[in-house]
VOPAGU-2260 file (C-alpha; in pm, 1 decimal, decimal comma):
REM VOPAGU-2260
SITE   aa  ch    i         X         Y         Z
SITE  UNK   A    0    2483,3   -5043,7    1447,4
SITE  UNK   A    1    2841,9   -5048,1    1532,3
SITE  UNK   A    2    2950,5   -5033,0    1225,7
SITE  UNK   A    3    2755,1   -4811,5    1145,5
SITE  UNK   A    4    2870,3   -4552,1    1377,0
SITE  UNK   A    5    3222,9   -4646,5    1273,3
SITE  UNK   A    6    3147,6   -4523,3     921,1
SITE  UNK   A    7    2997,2   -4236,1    1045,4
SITE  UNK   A    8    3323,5   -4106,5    1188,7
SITE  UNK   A    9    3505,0   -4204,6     992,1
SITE  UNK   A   10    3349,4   -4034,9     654,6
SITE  UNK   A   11    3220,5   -3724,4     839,3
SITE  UNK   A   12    3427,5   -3696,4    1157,4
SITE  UNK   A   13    3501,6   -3786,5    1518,9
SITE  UNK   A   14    3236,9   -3506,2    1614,6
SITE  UNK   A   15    2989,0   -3573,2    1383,8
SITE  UNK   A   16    2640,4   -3553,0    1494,9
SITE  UNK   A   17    2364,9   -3796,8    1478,7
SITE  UNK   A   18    2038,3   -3649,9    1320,4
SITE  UNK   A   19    1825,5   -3933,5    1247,0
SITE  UNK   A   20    1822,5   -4352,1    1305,8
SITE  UNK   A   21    1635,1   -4587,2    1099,8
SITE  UNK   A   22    1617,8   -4957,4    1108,9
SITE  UNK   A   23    1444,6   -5192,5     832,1
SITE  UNK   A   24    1502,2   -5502,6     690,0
SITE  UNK   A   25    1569,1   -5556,7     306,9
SITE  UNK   A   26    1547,8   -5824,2      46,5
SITE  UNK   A   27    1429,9   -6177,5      64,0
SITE  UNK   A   28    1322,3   -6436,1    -140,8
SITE  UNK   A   29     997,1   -6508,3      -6,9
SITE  UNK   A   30     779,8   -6377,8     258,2
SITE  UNK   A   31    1085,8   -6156,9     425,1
SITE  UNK   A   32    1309,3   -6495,5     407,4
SITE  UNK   A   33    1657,7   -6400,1     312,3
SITE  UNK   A   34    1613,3   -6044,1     369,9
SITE  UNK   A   35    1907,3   -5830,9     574,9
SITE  UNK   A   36    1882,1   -5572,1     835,8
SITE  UNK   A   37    1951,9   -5228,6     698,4
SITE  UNK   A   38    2104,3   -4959,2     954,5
SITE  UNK   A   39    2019,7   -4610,1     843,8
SITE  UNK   A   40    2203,8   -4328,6     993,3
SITE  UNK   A   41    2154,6   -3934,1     876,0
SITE  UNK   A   42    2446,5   -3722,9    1039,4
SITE  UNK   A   43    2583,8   -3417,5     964,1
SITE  UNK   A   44    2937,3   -3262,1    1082,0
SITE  UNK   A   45    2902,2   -3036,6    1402,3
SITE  UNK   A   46    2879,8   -2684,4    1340,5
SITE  UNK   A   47    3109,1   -2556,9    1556,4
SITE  UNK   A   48    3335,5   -2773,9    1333,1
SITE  UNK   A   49    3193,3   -2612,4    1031,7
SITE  UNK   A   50    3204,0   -2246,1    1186,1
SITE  UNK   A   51    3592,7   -2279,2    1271,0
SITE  UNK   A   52    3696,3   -2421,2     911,0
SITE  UNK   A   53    3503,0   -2100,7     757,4
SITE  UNK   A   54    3729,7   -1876,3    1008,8
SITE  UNK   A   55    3998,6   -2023,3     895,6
SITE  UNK   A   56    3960,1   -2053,8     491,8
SITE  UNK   A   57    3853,5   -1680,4     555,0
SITE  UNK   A   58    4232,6   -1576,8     702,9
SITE  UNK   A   59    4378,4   -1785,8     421,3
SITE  UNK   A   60    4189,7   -1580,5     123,6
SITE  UNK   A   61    4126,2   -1226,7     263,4
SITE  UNK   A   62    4422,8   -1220,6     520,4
SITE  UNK   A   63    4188,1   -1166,7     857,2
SITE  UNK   A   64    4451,8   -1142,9    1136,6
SITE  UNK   A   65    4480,2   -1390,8    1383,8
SITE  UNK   A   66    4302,4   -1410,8    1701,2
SITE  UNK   A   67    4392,4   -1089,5    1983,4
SITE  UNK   A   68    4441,1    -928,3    1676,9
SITE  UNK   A   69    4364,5    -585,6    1623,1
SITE  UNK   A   70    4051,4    -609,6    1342,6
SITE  UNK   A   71    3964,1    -365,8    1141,6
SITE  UNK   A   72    3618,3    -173,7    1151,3
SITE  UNK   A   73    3374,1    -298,3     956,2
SITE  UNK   A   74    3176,1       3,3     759,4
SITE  UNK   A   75    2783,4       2,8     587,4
SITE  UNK   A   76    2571,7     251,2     470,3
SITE  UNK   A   77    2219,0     182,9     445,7
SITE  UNK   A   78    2003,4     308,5     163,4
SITE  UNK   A   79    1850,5     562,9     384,7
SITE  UNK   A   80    2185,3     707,3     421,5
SITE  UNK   A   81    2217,4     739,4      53,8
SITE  UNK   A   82    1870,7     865,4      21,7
SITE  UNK   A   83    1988,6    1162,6     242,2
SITE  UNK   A   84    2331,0    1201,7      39,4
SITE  UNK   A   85    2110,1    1214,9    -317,9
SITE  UNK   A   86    1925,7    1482,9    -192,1
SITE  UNK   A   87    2134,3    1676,1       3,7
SITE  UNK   A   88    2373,8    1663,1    -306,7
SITE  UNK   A   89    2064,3    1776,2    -527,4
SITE  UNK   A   90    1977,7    2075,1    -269,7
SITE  UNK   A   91    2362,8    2174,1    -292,5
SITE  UNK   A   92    2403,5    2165,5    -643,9
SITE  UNK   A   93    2655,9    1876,8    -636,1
SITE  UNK   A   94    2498,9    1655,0    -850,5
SITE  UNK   A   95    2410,1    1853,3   -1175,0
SITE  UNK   A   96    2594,0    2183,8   -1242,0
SITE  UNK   A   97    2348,8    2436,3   -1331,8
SITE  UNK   A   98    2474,7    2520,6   -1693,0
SITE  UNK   A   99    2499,2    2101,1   -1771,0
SITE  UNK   A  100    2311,9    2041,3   -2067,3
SITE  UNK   A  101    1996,1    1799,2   -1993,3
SITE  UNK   A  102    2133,5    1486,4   -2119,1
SITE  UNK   A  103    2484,5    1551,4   -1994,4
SITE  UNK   A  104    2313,4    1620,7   -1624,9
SITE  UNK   A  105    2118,8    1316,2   -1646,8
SITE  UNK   A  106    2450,7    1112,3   -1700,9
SITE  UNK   A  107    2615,3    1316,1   -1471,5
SITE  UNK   A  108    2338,4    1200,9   -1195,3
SITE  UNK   A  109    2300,6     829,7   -1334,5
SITE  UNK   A  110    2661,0     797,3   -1260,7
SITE  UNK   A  111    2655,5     950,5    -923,2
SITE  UNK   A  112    2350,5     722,1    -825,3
SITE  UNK   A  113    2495,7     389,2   -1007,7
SITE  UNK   A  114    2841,7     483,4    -771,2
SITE  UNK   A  115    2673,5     516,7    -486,0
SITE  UNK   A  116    2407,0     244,8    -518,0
SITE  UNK   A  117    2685,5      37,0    -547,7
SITE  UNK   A  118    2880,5     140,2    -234,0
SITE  UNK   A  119    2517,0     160,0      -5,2
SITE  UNK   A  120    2496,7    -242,7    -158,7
SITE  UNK   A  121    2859,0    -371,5    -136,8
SITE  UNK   A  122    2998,0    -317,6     229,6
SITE  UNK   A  123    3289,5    -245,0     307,8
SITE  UNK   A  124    3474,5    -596,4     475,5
SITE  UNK   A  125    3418,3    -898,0     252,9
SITE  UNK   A  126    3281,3   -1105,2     585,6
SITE  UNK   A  127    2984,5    -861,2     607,9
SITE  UNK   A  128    2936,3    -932,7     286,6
SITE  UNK   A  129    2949,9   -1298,0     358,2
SITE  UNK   A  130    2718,4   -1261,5     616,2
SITE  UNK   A  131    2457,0   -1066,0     437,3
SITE  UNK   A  132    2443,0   -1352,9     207,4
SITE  UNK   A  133    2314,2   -1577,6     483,0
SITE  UNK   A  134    1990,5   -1345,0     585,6
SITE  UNK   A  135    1775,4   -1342,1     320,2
SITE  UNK   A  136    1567,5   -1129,2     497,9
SITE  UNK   A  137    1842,4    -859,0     498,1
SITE  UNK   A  138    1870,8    -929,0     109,4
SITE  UNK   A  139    1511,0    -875,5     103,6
SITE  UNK   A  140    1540,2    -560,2     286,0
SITE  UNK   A  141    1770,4    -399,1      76,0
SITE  UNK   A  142    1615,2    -454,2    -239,4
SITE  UNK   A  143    1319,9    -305,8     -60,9
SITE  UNK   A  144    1557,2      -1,2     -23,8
SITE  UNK   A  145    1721,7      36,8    -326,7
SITE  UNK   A  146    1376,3       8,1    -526,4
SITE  UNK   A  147    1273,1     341,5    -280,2
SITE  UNK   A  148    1646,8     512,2    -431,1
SITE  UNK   A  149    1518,9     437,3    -727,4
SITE  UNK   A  150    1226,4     627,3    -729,2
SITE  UNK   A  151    1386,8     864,9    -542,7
SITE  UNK   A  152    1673,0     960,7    -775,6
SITE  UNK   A  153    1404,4     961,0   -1031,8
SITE  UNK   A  154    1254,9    1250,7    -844,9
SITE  UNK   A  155    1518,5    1426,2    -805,4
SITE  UNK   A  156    1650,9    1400,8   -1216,5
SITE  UNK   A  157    1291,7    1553,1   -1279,3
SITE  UNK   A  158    1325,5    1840,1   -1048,1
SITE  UNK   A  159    1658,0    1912,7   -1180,1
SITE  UNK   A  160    1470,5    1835,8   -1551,5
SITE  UNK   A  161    1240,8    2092,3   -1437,8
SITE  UNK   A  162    1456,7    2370,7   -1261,8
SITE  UNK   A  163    1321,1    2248,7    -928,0
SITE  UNK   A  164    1558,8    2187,2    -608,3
SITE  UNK   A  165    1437,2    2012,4    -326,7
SITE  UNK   A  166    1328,1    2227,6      -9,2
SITE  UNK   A  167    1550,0    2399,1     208,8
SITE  UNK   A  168    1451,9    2216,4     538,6
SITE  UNK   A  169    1627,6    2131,5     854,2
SITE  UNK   A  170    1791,1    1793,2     851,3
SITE  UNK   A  171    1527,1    1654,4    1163,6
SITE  UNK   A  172    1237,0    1759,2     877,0
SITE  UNK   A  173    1391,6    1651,3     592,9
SITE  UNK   A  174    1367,7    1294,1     657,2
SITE  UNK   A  175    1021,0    1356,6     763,2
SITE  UNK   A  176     971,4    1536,6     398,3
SITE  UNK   A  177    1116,8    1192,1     233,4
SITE  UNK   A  178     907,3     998,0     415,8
SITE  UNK   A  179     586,6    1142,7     235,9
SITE  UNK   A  180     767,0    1109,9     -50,1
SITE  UNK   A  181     789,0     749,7     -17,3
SITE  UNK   A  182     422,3     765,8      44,0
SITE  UNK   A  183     366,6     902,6    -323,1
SITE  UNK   A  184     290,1    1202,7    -160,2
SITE  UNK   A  185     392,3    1481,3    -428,5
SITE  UNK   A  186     660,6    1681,6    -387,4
SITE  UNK   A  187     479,7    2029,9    -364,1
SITE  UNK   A  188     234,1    1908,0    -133,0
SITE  UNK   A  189     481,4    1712,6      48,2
SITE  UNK   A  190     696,5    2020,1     124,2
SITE  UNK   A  191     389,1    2237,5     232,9
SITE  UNK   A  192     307,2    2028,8     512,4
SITE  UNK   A  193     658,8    2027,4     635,9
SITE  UNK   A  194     687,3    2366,6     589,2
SITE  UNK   A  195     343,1    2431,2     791,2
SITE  UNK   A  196     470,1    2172,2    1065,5
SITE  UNK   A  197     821,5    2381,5    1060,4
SITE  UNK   A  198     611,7    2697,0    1113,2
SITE  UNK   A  199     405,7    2540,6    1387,5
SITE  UNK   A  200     695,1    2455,0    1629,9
SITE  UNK   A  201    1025,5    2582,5    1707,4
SITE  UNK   A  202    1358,2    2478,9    1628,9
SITE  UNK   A  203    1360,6    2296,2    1954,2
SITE  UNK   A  204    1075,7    2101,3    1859,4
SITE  UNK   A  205    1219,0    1986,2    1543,1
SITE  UNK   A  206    1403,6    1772,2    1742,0
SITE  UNK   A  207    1133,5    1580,7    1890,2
SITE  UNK   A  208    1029,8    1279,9    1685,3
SITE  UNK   A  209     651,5    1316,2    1853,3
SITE  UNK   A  210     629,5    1682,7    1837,6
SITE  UNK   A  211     670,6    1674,0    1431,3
SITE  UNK   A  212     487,9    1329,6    1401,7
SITE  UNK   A  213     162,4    1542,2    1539,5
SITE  UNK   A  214     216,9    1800,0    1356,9
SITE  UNK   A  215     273,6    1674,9    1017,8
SITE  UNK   A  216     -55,3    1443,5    1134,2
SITE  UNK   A  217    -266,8    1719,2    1199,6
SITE  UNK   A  218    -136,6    1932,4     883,9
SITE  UNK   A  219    -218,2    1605,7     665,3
SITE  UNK   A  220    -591,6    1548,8     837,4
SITE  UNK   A  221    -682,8    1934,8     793,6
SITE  UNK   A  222    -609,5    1865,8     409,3
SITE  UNK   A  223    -840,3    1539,9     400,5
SITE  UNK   A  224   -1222,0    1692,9     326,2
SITE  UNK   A  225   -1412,0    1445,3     537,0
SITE  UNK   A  226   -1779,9    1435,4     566,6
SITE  UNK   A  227   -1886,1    1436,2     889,0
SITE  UNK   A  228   -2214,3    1471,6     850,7
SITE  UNK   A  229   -2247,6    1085,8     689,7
SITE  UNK   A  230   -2292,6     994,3    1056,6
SITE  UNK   A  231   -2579,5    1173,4    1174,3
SITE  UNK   A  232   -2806,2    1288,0     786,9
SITE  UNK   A  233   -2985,6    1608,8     803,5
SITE  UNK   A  234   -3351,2    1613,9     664,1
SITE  UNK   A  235   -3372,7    1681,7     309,9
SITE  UNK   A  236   -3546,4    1953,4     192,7
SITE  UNK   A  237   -3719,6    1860,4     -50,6
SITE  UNK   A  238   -3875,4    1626,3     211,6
SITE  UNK   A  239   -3782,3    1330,7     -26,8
SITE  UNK   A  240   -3614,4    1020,9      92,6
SITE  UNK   A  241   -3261,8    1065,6     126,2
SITE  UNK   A  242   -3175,1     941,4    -197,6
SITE  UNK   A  243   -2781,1     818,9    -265,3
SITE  UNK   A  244   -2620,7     710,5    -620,2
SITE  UNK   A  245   -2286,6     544,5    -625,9
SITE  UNK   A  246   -2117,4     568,7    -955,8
SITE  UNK   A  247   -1779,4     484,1   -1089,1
SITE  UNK   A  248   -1545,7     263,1   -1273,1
SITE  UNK   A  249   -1597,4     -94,1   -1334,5
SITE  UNK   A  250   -1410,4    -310,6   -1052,1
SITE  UNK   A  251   -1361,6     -61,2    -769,0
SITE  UNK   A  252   -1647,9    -234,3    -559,7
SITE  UNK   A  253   -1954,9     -26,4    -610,8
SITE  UNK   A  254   -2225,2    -318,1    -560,5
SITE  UNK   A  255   -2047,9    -419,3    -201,0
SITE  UNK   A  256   -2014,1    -103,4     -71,6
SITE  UNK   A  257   -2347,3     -15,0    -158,9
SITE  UNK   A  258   -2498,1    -361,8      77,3
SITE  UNK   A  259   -2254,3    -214,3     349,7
SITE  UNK   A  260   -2395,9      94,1     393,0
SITE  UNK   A  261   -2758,6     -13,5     353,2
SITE  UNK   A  262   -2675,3    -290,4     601,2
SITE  UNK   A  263   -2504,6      16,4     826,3
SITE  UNK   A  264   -2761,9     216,1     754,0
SITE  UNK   A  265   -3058,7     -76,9     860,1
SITE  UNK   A  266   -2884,4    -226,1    1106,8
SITE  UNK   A  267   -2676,3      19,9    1287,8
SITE  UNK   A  268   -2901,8     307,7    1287,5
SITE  UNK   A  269   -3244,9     158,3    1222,5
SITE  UNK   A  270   -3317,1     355,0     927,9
SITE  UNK   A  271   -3582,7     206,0     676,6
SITE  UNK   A  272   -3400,6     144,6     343,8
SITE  UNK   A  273   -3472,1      92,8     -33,9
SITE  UNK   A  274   -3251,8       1,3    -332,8
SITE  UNK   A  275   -3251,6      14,0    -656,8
SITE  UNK   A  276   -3012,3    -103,0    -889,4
SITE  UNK   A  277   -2917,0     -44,5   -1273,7
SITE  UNK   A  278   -2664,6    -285,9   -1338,1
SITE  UNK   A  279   -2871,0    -521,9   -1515,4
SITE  UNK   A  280   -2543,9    -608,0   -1756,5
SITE  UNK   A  281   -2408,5    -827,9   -1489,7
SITE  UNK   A  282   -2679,2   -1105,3   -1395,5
SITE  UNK   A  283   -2423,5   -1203,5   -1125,2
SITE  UNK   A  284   -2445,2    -919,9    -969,8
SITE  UNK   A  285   -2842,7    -803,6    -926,9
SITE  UNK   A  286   -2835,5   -1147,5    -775,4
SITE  UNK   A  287   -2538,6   -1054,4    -534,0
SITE  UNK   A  288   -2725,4    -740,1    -420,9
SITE  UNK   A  289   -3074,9    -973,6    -400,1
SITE  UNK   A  290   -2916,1   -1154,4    -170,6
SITE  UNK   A  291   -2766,5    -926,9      22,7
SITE  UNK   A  292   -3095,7    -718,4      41,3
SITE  UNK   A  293   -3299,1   -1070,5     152,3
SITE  UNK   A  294   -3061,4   -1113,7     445,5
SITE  UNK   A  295   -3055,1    -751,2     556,6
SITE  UNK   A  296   -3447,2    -752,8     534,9
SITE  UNK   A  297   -3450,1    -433,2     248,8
SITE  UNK   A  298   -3646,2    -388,8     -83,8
SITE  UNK   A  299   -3449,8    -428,9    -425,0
SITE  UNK   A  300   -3580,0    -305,7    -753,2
SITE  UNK   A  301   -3394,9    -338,1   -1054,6
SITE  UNK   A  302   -3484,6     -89,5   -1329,0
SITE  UNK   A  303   -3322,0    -123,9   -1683,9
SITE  UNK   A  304   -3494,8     222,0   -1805,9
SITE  UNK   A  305   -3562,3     576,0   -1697,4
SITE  UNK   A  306   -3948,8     519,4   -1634,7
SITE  UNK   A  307   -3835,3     199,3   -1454,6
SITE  UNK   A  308   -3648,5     430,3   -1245,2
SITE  UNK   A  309   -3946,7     621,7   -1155,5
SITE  UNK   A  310   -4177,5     403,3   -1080,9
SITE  UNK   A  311   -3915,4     192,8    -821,9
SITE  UNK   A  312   -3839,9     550,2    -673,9
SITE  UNK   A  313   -4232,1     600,6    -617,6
SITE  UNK   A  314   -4248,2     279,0    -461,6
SITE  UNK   A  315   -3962,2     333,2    -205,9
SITE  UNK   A  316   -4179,0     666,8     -93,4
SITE  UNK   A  317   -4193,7     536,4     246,3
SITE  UNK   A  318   -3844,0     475,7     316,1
SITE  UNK   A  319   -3586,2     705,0     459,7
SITE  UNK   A  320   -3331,1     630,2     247,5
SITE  UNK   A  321   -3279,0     541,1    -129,5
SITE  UNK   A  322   -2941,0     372,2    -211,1
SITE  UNK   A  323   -2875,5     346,4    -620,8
SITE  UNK   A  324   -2598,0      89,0    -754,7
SITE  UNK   A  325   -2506,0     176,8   -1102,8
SITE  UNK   A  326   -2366,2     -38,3   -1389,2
SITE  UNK   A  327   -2009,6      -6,3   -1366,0
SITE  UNK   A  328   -1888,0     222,1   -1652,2
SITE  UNK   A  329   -1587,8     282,3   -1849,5
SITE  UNK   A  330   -1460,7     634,3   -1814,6
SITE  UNK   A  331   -1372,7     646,4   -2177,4
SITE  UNK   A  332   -1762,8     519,3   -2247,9
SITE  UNK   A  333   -1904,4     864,1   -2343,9
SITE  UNK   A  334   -2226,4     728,3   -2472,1
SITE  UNK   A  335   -2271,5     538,4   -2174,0
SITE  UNK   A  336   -2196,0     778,9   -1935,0
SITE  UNK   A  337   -2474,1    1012,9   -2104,2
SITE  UNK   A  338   -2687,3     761,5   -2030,4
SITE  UNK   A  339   -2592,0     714,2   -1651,2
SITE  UNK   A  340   -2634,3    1115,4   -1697,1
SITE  UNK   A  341   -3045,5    1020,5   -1780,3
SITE  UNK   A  342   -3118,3     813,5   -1468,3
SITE  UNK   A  343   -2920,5    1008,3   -1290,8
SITE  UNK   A  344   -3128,7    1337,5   -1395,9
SITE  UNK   A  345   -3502,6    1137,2   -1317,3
SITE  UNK   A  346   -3338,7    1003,1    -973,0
SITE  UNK   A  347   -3258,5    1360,5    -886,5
SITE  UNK   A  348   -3019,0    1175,4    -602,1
SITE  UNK   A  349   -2905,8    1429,9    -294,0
SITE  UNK   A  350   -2600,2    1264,5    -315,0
SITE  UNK   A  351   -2396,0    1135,5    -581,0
SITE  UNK   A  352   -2081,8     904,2    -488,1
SITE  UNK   A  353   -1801,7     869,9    -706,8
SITE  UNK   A  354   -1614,7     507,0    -575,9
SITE  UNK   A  355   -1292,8     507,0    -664,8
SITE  UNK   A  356   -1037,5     184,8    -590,7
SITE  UNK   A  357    -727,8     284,8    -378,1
SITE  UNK   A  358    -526,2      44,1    -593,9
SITE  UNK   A  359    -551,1     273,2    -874,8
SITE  UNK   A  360    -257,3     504,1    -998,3
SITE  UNK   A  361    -342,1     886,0    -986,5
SITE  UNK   A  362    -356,5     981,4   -1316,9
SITE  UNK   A  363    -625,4     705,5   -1306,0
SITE  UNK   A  364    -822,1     814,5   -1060,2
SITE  UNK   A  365    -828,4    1190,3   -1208,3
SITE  UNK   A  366    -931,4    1067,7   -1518,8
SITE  UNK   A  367   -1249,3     888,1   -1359,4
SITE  UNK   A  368   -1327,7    1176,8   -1152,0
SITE  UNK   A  369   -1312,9    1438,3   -1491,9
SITE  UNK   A  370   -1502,5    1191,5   -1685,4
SITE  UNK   A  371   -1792,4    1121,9   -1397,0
SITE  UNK   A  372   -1809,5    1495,2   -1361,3
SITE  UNK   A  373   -2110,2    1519,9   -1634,5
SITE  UNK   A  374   -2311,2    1325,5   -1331,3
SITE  UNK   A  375   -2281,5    1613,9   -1095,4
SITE  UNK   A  376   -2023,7    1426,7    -829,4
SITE  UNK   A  377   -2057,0    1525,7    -485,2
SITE  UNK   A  378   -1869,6    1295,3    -246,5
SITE  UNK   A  379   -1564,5    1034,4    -267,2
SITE  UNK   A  380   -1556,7     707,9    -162,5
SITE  UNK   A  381   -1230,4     529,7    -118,8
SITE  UNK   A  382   -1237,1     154,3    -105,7
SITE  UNK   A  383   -1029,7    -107,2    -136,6
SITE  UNK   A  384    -709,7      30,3      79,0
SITE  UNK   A  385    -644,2    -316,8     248,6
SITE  UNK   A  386    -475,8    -374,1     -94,0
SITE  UNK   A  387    -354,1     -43,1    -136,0
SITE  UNK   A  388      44,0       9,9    -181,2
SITE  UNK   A  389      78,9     341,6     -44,5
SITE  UNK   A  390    -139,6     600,5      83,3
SITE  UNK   A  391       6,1     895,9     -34,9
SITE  UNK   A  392    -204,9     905,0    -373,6
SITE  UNK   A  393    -548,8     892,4    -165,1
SITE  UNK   A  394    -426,7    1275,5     -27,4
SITE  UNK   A  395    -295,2    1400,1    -388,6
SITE  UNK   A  396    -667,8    1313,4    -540,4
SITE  UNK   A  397    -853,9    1456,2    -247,7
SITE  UNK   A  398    -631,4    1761,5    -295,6
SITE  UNK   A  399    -681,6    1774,8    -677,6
SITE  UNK   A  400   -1078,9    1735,7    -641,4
SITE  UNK   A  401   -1224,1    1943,0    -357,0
SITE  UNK   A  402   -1462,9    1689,5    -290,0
SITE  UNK   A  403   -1555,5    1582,5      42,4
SITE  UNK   A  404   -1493,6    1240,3     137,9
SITE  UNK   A  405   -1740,7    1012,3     246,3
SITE  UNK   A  406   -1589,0     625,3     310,3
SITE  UNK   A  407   -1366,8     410,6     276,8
SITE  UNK   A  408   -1348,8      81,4     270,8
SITE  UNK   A  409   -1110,4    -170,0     418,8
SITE  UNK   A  410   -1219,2    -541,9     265,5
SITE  UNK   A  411   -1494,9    -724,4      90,9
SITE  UNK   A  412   -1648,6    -853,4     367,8
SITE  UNK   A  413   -2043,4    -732,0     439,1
SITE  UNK   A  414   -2159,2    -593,8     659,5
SITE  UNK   A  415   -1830,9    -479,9     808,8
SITE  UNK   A  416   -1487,3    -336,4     685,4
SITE  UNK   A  417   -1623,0      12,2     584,3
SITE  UNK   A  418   -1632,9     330,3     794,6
SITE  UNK   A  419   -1687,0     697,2     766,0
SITE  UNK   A  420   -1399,7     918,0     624,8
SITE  UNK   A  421   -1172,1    1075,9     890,8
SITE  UNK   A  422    -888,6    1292,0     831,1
SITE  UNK   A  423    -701,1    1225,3    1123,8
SITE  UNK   A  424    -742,1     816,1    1015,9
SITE  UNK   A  425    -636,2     910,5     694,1
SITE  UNK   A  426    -318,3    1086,5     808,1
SITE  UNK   A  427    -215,7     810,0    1032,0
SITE  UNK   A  428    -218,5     587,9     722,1
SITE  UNK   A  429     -48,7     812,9     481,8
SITE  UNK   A  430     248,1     808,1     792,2
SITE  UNK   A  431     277,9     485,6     805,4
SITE  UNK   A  432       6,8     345,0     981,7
SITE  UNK   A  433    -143,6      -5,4     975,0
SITE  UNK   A  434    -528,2     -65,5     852,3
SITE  UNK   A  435    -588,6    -246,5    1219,3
């Protein structure tokens, strides 16, 4: 062991420090005869050791002055900050002269944004560089914020592209305006409800982080449609069972949110409940909503034609409400969407739900709700948003289609993890909330 230690100094140093000891025995002839005692020592040199020879290999290469030195002031800018400066350049006409042609303004912007990117990335003093190095995390980070400039700079190229400028806004609002915008919020809507919170309160207000917070919270809720009537159902008129069809894409989660509500609808407020269900292309999943129905104590009926569809209806007469799962369909199917159009037509549903997954782009989600429109859509339902990127998009379709919203879901698990549409939820999210 003595030696041991000896060649520990001596090949890592007089302050080396002892991890790890390990003692075995090694060799031998026969039964452990012969064999010699092994000393196993894991060191490593003492950091403070380590920390000072950095210092010092650092004065040697970049010059740092000496200790009681005078040092100079170390300088960053953080993405944000260059967010700001994009736009603020944009609004003031710095970045693109108005008579630039459109390629020479886009090169004229790329250039600003490469320049700056690379002075928000690259600080100023070499150590801070150094020492960004060392914190993944804060490597992490900044990708995180140089992806958002990005798509940021991107926005602003296409409102240039398009003869747009970005709003005229106080400074206080204007970060609250690129925070939407980070959302996927667009920009027109985006700017209304900063310009409706800017009306609301006055310039002393701005100021106030809370103040605008509520504002912009409340302006975002009034523009969510919600249903609040999914909570406490009128009596239909026709003195039918309240009958509901879900319809929608394939893979947005139509057969588990229809077992959530019926077991919400059993369970929580004791209604008597019948389904029905068309999708008899996936095996797997009739048998899903089988068992589903068998634990929640509910009737299934699975009907593969329109006069199946009657009959099940006639035999769910006594129940108060009718939930309908439809096949999943493909919203560029146009044969089979005219024949969801024929059950849908002998169902004669009071309300027809188009699902739609929150993980979807926009453009997708428009495209389902045009194409479903033959169905006669009345309500949306949102699910999926515990996998959801941003939030943003869920306000820009609800805008776009008028329709009221109904639920949304927050997981696959049954019965829980879905709950009635709320705009002031909503909002919270599409800020920056958290799901929980």
């Amino acid at each position: 062991m003595a030696e041991a230690l000896a060649t520990v100094k001596r090949e890592v140093g007089p302050d080396a420090v002892i991890v790890h000891t390990r003692t075995y025995r090694r060799g031998g002839l026969f039964f452990g005869f012969g064999a010699r005692t092994v000393v196993e020592i894991t060191a490593k040199e003492d950091d403070r050791r380590i920390a000072r020879r950095k210092r010092l290999a650092r004065r040697d290469s970049v010059g740092e002055p000496v200790a009681g030195a005078a040092r100079p002031v170390v300088e960053t800018q953080t993405a944000g900050d260059l967010i700001r400066r994009t736009y603020l350049a944009a609004r003031q006409g710095e970045l693109l002269p108005a008579t630039a042609a459109p390629t020479s303004a886009s090169a004229a912007l790329s250039a600003t944004v490469v320049a700056a990117a690379t002075a928000a990335a690259t600080p100023v003093a070499p150590v801070a560089a150094r020492a960004a190095v060392r914190e993944p995390a804060a490597a992490e980070e900044l990708c995180r914020e140089m992806a958002c400039v990005r798509r940021m700079v991107e926005r602003v190229m296409q409102m240039q592209t398009q003869q747009k400028t970005p709003p005229q806004l106080p400074d206080s609002l204007f970060d609250h305006y690129l925070a939407l915008l980070k959302q996927d919020v667009t920009e027109e809507l985006a700017q209304q409800i900063i310009e409706q919170v800017q009306g609301q309160l006055t310039p002393l207000q701005w100021e106030d982080q809370h103040a605008v917070r509520e504002a912009a919270r409340n302006a975002i809720a009034s523009r969510f449609p919600a249903d609040d009537a999914m909570t406490k159902p009128a009596p239909t008129a026709d003195g039918r069972p309240r009958t509901i069809a879900l319809v929608g894409p394939t893979g947005v989660g139509k057969t588990t949110t229809i077992a959530k509500l019926a077991a919400t609808f059993k369970l929580k407020q004791a209604r008597h409940v019948g389904m029905i269900t068309l999708d008899t292309y996936r095996i797997a999943a009739v048998d899903q909503l089988r068992t589903y129905a068998d634990i929640i104590g509910i009737p299934l009926h699975v009907v593969a034609t329109p006069a199946e569809m009657d009959a099940a209806l006639n035999k769910c007469r006594g129940c108060e409400t009718i939930l309908i799962d439809t096949a999943g369909r493909s919203q560029r199917d146009d044969p089979k969407l005219d024949q969801l159009r024929h059950f849908m037509s002998v169902a004669r549903p009071h309300e027809t739900h188009l699902v739609l997954s929150s993980i979807c782009t926009q453009s997708v989600m428009l495209d389902a709700v045009e194409r479903f429109s033959i169905v006669g859509i009345d309500k949306i339902i949102f699910t999926k948003l515990d996998e959801a990127v941003s939030f943003g998009v869920l306000l820009n379709v609800a805008q776009r289609v008028g329709k009221q919203l109904s639920y949304i879901t927050t997981g696959q698990e049954v019965p829980h993890q879905i709950e009635p549409s709320r705009g002031d939820r909503l909002a919270d999210l599409v800020l920056g909330g958290t799901l929980s």
